[in-house]
C-alpha angles and dihedrals in degrees: 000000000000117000127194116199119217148164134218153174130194122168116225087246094057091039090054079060084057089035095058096034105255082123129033117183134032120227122201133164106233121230078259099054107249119129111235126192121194147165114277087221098074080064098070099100096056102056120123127170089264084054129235128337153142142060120314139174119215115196127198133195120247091279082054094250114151119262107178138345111214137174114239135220 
């Protein structure tokens, strides 16, 4: 299983964008370099009032298919 380690910040105001559909996917450049885009859905869990940040590591199956989106310590 492959896992690719991230941060990100996005203020309550920008994620609402993401929340109503103006925009639909999220792109980051990994701690390894490689660009991911990915649903904003999968974001949902992590949304406080401040809106979304920290590190996280997202990991995919051997067709890179995502697996799990976690936050990391």
């Amino acid at each position: 299983m492959r896992e690719v380690r991230f941060s990100l910040r996005i203020s309550a105001d920008e994620y609402l964008r993401y929340y109503r559909g103006a925009v639909r996917h999220v792109v980051v450049t990994a701690e390894d370099g490689t660009r991911l885009r990915f649903p904003a859905a999968n974001l949902r869990p992590f949304v406080t009032r401040e809106g979304v940040r920290g590190r996280f590591v997202m990991r995919f199956d051997a067709n890179n298919k995502l697996v799990s989106l976690n936050r990391s310590g």
